[in-house]
Backbone as XML, in Angstrom:
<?xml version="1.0"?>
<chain id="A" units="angstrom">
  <residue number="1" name="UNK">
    <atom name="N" x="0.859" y="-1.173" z="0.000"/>
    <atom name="CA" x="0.000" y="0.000" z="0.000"/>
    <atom name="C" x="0.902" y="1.230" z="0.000"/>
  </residue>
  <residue number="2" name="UNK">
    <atom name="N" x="0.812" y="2.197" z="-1.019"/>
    <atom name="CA" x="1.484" y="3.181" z="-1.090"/>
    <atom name="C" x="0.845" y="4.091" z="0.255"/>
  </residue>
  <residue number="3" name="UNK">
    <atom name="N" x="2.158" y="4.906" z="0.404"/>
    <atom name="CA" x="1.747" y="6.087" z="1.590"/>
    <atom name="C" x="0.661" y="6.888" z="1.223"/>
  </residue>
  <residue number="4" name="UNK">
    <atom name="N" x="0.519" y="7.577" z="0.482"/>
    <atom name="CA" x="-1.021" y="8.284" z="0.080"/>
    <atom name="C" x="-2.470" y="7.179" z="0.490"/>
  </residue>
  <residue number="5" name="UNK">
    <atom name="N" x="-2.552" y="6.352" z="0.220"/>
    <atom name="CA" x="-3.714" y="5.372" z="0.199"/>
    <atom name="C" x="-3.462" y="4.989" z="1.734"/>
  </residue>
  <residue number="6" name="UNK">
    <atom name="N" x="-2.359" y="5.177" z="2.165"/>
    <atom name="CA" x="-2.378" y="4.316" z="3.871"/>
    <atom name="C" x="-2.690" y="5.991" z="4.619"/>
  </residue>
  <residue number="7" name="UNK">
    <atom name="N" x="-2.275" y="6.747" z="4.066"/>
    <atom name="CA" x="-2.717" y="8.399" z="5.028"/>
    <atom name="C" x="-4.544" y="8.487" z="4.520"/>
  </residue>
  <residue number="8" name="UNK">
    <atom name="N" x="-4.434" y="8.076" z="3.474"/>
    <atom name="CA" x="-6.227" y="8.444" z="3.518"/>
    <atom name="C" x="-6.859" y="7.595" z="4.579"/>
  </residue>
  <residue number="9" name="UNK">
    <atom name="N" x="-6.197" y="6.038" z="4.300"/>
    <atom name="CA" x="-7.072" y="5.094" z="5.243"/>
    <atom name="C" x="-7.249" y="5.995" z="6.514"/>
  </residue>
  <residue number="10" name="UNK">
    <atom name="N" x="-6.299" y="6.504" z="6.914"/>
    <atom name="CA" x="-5.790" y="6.773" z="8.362"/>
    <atom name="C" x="-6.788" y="7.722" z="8.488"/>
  </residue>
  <residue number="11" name="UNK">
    <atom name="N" x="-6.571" y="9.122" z="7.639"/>
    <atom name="CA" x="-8.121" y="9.852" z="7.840"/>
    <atom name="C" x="-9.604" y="9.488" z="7.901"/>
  </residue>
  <residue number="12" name="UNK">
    <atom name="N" x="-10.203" y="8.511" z="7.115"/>
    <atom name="CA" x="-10.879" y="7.735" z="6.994"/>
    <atom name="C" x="-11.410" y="7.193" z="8.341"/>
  </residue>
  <residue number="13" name="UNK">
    <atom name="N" x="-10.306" y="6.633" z="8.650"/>
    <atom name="CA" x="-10.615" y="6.111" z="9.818"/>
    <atom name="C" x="-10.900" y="7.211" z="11.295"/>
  </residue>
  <residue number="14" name="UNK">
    <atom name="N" x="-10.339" y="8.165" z="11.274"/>
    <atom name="CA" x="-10.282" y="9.167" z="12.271"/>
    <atom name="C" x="-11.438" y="9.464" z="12.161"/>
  </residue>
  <residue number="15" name="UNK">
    <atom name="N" x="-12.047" y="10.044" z="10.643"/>
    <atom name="CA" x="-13.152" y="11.266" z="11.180"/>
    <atom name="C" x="-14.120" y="9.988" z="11.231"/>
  </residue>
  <residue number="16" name="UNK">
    <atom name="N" x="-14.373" y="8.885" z="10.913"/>
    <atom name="CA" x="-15.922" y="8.025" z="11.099"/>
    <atom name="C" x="-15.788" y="7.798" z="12.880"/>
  </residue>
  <residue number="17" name="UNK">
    <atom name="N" x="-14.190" y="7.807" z="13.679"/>
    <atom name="CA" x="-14.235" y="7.940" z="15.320"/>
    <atom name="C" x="-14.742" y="8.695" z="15.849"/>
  </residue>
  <residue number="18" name="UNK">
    <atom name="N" x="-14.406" y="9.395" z="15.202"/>
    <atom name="CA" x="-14.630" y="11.116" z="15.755"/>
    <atom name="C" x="-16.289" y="11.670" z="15.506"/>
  </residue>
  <residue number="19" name="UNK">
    <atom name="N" x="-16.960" y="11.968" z="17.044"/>
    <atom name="CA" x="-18.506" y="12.703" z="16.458"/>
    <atom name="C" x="-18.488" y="13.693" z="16.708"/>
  </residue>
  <residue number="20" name="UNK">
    <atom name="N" x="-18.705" y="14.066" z="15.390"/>
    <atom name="CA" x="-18.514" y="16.016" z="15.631"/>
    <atom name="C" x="-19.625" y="16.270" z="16.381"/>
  </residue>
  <residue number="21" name="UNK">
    <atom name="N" x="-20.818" y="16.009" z="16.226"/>
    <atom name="CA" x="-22.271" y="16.368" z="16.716"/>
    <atom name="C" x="-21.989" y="16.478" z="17.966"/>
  </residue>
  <residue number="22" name="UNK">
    <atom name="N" x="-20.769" y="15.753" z="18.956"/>
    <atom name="CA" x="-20.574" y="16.543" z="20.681"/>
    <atom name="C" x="-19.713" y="17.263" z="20.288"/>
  </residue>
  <residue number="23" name="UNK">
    <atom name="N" x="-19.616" y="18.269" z="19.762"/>
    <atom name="CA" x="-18.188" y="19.079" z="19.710"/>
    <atom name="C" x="-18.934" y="20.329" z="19.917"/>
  </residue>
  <residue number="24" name="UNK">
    <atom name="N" x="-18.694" y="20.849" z="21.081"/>
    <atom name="CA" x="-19.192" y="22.297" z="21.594"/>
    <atom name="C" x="-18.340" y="23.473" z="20.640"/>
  </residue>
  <residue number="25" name="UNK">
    <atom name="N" x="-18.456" y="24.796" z="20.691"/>
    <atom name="CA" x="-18.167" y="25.508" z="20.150"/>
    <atom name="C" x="-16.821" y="25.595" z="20.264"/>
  </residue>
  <residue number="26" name="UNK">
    <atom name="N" x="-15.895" y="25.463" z="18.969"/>
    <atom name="CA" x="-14.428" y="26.226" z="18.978"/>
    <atom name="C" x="-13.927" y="27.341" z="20.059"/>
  </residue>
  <residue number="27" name="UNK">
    <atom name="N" x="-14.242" y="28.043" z="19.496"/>
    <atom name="CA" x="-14.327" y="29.469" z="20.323"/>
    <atom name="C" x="-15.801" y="30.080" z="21.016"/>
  </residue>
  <residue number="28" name="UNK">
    <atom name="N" x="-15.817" y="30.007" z="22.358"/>
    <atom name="CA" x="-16.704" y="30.360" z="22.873"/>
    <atom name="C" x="-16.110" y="32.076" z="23.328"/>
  </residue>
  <residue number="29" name="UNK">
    <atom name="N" x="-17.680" y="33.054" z="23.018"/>
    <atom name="CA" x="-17.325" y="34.076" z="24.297"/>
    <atom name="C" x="-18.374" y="34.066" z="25.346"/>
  </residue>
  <residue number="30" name="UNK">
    <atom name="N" x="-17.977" y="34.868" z="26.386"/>
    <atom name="CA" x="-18.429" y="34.920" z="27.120"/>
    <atom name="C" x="-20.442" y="35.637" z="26.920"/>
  </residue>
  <residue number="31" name="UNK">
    <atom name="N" x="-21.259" y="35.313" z="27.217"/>
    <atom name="CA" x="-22.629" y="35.881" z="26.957"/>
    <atom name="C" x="-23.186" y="35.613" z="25.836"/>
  </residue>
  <residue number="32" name="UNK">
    <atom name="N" x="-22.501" y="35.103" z="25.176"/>
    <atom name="CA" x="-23.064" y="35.036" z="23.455"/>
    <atom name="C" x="-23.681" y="33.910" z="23.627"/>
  </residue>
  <residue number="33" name="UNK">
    <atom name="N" x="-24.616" y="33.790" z="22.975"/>
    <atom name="CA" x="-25.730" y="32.851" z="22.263"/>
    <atom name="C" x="-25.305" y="32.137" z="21.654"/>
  </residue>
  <residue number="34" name="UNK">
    <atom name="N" x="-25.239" y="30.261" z="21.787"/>
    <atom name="CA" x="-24.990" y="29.533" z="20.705"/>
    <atom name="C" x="-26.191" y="28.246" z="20.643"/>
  </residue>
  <residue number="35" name="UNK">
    <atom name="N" x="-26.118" y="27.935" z="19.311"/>
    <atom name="CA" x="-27.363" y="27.396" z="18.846"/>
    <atom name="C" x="-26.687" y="26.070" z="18.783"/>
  </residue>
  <residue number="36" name="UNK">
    <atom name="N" x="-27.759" y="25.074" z="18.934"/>
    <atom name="CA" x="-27.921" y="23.407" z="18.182"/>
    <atom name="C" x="-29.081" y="23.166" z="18.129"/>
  </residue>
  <residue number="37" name="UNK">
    <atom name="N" x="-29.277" y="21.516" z="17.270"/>
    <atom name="CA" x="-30.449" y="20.939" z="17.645"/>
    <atom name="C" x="-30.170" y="19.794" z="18.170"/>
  </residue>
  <residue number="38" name="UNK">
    <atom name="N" x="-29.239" y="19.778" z="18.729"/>
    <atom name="CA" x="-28.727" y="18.496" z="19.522"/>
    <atom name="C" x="-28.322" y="18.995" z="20.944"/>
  </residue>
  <residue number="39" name="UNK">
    <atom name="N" x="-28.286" y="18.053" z="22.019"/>
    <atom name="CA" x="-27.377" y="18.519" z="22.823"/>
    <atom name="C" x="-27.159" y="17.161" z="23.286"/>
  </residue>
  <residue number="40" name="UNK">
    <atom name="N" x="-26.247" y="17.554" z="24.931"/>
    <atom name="CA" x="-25.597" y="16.468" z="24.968"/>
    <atom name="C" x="-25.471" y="16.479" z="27.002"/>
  </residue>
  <residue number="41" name="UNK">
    <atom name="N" x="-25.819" y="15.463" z="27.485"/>
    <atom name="CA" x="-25.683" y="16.014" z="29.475"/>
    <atom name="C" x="-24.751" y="15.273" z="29.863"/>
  </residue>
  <residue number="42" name="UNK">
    <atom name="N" x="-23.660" y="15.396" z="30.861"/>
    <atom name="CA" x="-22.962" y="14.792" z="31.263"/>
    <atom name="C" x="-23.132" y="15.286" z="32.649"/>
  </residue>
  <residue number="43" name="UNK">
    <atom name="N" x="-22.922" y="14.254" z="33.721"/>
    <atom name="CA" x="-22.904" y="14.657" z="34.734"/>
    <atom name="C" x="-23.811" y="15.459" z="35.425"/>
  </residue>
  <residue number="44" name="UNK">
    <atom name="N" x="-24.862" y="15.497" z="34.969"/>
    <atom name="CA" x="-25.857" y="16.857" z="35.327"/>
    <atom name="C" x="-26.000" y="17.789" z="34.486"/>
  </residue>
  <residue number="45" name="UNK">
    <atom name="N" x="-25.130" y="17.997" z="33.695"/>
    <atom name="CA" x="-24.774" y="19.015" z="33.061"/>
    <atom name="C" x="-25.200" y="19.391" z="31.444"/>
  </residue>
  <residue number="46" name="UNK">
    <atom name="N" x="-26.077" y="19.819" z="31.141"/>
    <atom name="CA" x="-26.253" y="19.996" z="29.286"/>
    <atom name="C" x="-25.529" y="21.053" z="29.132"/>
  </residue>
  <residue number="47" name="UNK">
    <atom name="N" x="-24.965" y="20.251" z="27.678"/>
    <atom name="CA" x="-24.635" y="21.314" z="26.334"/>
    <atom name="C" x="-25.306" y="21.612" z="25.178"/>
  </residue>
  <residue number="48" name="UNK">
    <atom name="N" x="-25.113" y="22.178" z="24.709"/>
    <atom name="CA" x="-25.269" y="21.979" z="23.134"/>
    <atom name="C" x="-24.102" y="21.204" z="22.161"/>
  </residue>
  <residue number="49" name="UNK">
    <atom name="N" x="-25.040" y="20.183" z="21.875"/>
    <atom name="CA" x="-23.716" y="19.217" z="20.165"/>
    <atom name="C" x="-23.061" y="19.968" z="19.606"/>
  </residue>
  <residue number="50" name="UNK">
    <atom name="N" x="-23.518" y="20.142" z="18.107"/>
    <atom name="CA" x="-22.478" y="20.742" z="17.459"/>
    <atom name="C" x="-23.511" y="22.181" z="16.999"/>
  </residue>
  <residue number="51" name="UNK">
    <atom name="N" x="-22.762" y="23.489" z="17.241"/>
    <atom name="CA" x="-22.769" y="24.369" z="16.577"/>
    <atom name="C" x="-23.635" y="25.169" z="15.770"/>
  </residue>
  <residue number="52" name="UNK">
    <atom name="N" x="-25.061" y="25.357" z="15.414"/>
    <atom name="CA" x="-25.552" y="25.865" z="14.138"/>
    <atom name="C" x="-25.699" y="27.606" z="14.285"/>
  </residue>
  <residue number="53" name="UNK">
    <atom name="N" x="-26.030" y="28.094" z="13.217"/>
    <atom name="CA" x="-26.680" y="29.414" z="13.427"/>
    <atom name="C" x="-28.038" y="29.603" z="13.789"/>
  </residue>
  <residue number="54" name="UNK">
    <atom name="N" x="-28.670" y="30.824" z="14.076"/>
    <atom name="CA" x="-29.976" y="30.709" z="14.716"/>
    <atom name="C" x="-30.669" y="30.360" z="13.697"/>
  </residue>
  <residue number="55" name="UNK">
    <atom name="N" x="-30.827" y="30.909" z="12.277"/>
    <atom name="CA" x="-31.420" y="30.609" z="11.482"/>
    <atom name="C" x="-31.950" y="28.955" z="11.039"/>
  </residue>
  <residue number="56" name="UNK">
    <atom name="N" x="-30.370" y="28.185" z="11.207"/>
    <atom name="CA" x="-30.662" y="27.346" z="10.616"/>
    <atom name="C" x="-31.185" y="25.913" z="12.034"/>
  </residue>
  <residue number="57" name="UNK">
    <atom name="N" x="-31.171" y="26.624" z="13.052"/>
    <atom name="CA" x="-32.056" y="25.789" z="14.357"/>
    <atom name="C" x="-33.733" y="26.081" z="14.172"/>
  </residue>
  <residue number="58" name="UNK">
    <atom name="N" x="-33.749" y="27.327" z="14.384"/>
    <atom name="CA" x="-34.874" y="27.940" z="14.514"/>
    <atom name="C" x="-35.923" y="27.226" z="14.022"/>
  </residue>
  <residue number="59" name="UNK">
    <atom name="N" x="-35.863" y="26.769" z="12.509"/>
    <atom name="CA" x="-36.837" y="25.963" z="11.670"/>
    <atom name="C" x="-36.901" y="24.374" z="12.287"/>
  </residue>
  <residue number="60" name="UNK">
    <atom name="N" x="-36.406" y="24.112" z="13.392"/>
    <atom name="CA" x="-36.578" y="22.532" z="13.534"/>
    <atom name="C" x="-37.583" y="22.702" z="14.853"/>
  </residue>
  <residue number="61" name="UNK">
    <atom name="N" x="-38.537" y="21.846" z="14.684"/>
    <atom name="CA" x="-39.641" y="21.241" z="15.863"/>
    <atom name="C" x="-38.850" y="21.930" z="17.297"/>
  </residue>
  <residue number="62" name="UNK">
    <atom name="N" x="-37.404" y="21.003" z="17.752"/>
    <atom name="CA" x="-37.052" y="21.261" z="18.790"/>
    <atom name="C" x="-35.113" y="21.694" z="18.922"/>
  </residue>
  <residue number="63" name="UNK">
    <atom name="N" x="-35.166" y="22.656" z="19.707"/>
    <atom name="CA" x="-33.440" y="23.177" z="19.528"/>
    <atom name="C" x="-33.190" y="23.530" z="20.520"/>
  </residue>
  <residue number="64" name="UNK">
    <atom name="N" x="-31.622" y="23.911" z="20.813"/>
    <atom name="CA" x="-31.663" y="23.875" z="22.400"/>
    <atom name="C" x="-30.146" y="25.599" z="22.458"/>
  </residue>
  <residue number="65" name="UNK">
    <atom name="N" x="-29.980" y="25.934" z="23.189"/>
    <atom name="CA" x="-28.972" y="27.600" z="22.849"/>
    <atom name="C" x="-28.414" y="27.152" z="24.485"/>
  </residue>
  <residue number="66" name="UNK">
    <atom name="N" x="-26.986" y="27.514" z="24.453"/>
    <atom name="CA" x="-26.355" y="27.873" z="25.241"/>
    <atom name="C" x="-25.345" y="29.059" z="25.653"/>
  </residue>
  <residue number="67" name="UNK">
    <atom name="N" x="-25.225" y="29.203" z="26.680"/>
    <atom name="CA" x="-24.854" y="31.002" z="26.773"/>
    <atom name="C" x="-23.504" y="30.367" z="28.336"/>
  </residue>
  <residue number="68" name="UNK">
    <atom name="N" x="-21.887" y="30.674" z="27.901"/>
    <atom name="CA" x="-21.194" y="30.583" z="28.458"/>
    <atom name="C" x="-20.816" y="32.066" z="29.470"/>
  </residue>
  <residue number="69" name="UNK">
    <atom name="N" x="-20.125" y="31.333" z="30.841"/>
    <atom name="CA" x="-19.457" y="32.618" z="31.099"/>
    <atom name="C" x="-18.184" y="32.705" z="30.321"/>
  </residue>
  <residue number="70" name="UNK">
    <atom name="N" x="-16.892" y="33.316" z="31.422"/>
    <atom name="CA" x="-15.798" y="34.009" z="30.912"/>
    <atom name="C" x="-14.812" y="32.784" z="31.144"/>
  </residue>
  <residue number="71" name="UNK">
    <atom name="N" x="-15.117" y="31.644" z="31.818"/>
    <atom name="CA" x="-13.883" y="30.988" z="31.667"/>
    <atom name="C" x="-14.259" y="29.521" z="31.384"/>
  </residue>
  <residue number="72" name="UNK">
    <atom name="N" x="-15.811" y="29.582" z="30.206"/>
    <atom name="CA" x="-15.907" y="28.925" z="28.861"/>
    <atom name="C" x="-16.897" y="27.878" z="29.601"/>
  </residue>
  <residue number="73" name="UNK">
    <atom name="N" x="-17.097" y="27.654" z="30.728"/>
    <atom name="CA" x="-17.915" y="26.714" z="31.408"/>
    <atom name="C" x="-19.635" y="27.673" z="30.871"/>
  </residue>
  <residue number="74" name="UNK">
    <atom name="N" x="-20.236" y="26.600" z="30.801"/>
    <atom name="CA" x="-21.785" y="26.431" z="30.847"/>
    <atom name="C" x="-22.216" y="27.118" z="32.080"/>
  </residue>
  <residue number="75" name="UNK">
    <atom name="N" x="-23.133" y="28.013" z="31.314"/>
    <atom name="CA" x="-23.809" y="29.133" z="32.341"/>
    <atom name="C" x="-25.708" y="29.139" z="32.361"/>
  </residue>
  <residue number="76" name="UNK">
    <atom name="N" x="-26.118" y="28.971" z="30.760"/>
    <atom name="CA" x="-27.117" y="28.881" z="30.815"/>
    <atom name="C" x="-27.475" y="28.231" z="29.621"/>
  </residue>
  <residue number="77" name="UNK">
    <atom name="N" x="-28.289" y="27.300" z="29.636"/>
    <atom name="CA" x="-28.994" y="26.429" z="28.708"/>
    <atom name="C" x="-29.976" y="26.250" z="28.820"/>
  </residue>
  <residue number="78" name="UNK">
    <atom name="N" x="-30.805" y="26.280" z="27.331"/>
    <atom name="CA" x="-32.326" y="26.673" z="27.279"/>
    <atom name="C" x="-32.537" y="25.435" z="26.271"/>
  </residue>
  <residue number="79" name="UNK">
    <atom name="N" x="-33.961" y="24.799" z="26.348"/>
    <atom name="CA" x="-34.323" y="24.324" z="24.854"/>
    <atom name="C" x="-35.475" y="24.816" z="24.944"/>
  </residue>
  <residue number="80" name="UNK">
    <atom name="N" x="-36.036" y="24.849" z="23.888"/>
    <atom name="CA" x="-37.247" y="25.546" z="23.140"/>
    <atom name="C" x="-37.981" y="24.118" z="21.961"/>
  </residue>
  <residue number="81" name="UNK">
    <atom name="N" x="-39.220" y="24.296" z="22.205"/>
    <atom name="CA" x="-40.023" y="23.870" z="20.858"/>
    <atom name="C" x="-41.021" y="24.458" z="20.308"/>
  </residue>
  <residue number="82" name="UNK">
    <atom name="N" x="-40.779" y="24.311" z="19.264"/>
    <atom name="CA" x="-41.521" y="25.444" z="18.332"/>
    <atom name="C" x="-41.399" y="26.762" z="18.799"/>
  </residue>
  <residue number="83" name="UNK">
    <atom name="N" x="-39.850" y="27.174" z="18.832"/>
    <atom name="CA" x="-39.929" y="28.613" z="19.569"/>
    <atom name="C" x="-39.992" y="28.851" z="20.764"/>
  </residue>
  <residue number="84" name="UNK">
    <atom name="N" x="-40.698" y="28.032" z="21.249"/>
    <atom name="CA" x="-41.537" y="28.326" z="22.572"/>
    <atom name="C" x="-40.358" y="27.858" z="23.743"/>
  </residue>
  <residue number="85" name="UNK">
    <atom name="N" x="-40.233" y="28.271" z="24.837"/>
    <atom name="CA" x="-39.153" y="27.892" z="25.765"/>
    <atom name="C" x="-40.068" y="27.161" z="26.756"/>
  </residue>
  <residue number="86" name="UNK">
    <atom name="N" x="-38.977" y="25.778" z="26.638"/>
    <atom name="CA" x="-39.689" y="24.458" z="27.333"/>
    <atom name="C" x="-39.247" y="25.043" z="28.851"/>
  </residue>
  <residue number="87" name="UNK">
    <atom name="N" x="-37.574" y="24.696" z="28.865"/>
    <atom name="CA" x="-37.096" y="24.657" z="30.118"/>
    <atom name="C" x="-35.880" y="25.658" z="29.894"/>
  </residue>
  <residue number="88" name="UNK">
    <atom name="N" x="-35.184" y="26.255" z="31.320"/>
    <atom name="CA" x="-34.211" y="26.302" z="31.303"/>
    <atom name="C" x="-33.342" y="26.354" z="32.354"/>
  </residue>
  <residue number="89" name="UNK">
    <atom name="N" x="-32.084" y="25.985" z="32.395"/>
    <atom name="CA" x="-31.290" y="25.412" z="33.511"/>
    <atom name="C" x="-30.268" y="26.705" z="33.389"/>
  </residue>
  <residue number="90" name="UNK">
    <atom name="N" x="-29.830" y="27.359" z="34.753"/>
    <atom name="CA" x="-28.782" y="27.987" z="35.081"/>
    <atom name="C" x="-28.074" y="27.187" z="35.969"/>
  </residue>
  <residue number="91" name="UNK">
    <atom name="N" x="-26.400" y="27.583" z="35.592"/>
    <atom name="CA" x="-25.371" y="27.241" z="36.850"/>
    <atom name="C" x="-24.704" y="27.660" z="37.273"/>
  </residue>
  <residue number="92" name="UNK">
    <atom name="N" x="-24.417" y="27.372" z="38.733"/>
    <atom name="CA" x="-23.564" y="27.779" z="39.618"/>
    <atom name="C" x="-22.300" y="27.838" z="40.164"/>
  </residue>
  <residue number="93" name="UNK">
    <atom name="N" x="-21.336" y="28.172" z="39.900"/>
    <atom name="CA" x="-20.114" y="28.128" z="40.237"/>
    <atom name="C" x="-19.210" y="28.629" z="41.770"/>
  </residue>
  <residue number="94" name="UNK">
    <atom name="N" x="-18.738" y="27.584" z="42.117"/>
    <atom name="CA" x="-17.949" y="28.171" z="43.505"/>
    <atom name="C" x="-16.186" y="29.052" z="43.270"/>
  </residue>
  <residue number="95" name="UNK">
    <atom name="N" x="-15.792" y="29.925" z="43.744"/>
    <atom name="CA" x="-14.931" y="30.141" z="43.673"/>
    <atom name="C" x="-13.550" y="29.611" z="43.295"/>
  </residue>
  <residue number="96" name="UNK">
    <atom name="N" x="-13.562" y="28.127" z="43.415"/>
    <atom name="CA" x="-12.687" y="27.314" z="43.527"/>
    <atom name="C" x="-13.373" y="26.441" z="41.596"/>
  </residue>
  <residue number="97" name="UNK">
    <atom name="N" x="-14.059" y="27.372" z="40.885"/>
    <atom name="CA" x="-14.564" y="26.591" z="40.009"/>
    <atom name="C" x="-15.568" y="25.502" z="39.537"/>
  </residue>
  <residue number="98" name="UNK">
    <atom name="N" x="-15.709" y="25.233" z="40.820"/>
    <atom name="CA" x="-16.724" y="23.517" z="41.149"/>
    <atom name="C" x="-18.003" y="23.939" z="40.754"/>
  </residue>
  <residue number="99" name="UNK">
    <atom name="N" x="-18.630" y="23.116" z="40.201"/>
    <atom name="CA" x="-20.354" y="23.266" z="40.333"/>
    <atom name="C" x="-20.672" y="22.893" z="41.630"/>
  </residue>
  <residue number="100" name="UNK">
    <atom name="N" x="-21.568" y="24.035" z="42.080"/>
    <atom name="CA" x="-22.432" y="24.333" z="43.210"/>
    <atom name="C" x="-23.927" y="23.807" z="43.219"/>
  </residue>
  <residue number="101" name="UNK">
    <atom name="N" x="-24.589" y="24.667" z="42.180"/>
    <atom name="CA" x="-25.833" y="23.859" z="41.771"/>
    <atom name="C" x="-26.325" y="24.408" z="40.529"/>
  </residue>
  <residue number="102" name="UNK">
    <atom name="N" x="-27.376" y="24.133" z="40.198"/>
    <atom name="CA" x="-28.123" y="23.847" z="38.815"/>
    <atom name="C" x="-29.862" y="24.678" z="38.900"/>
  </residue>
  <residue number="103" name="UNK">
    <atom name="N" x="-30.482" y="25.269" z="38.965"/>
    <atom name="CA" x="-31.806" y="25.897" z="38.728"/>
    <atom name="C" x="-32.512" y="25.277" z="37.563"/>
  </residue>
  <residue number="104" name="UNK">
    <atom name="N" x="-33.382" y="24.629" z="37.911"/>
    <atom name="CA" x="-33.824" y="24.326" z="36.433"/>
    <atom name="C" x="-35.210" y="25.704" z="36.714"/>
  </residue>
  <residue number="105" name="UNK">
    <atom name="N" x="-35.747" y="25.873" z="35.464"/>
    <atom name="CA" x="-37.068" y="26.593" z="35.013"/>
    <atom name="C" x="-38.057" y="25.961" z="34.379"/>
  </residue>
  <residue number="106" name="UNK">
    <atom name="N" x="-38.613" y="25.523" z="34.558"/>
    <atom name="CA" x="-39.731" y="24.823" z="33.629"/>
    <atom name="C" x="-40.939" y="25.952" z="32.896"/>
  </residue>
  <residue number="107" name="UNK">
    <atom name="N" x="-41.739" y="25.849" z="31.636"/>
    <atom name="CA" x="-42.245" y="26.459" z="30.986"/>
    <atom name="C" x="-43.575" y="27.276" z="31.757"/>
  </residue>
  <residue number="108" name="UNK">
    <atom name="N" x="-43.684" y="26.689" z="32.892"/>
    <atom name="CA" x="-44.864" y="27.582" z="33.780"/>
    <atom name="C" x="-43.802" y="28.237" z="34.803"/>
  </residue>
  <residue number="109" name="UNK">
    <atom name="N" x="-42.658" y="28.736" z="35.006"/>
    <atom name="CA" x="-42.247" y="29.022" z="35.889"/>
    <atom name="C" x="-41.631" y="28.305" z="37.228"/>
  </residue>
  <residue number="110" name="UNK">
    <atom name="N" x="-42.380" y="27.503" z="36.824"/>
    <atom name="CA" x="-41.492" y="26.578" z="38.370"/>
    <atom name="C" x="-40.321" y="26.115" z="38.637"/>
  </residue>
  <residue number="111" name="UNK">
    <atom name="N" x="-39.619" y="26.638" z="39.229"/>
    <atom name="CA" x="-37.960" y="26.250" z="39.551"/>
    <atom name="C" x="-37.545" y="24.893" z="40.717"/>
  </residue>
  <residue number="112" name="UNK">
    <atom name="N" x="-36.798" y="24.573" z="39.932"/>
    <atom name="CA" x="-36.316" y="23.390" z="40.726"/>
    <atom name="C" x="-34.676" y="23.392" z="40.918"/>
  </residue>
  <residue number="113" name="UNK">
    <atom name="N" x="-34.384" y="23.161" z="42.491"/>
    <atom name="CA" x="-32.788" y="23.583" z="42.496"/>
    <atom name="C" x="-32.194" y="21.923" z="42.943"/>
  </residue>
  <residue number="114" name="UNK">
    <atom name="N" x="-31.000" y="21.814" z="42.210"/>
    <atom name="CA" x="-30.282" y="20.634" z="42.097"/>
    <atom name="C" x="-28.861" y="21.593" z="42.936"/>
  </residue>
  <residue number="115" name="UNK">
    <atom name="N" x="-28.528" y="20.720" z="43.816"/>
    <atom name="CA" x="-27.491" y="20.985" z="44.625"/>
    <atom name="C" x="-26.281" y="19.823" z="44.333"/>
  </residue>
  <residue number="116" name="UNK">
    <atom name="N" x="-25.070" y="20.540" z="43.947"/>
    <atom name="CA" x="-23.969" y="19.742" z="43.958"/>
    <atom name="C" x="-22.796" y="19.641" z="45.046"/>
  </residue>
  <residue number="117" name="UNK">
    <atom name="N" x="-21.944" y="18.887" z="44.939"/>
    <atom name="CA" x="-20.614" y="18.824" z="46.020"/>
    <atom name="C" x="-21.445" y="18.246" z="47.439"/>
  </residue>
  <residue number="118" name="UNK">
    <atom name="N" x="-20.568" y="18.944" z="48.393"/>
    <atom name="CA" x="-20.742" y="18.890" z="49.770"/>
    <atom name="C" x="-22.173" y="18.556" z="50.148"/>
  </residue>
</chain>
């Protein structure tokens, strides 16, 4: 197998490993709005998958926007259907960085607090 045909395999093989659809934003800033129609929870925790513009979320049944602070951690995450805002979860950070806790919002207002650590 020539080297060209063994470097494609090799790519080949990488990106079918690799799911972009969890790949949070490259560059996040701080407050800005980012769109998917995927997301993804770990630990308690939702993101948004991969990446879209508002435009091109907006038109799907259900999508979900996340809004970072300044040192790139998950601050606020919303999903919406049909526009409409289902739920949304804020979080809490301790000085030391740690998640503290979680607020959820549900679409009538009702808050529910998830406590982390200690």
């Amino acid at each position: 197998m020539n080297k060209i045909k063994l470097i494609l395999l090799v790519a080949i093989i990488f990106i079918s490993c690799t799911n972009s659809s969890e790949a949070r934003p490259e560059r996040v800033k701080e407050g800005i709005s980012y769109y998917s129609e995927d997301y993804i929870s770990k630990d308690d925790v939702s993101d948004i998958a991969e990446e879209k513009n508002y435009e091109e979320v907006f038109k799907n049944y259900e999508y979900y926007e996340a809004v970072y602070d300044d040192k790139k951690r998950i601050k606020i995450f919303r999903s919406y259907k049909r526009g409409e805002l289902v739920s949304k979860e804020e979080y809490f950070y301790a000085s030391d960085g740690g998640l503290t806790k979680k607020e959820v919002t549900d679409s009538k207002n009702n808050i529910k607090t998830i406590t982390f650590g200690k």
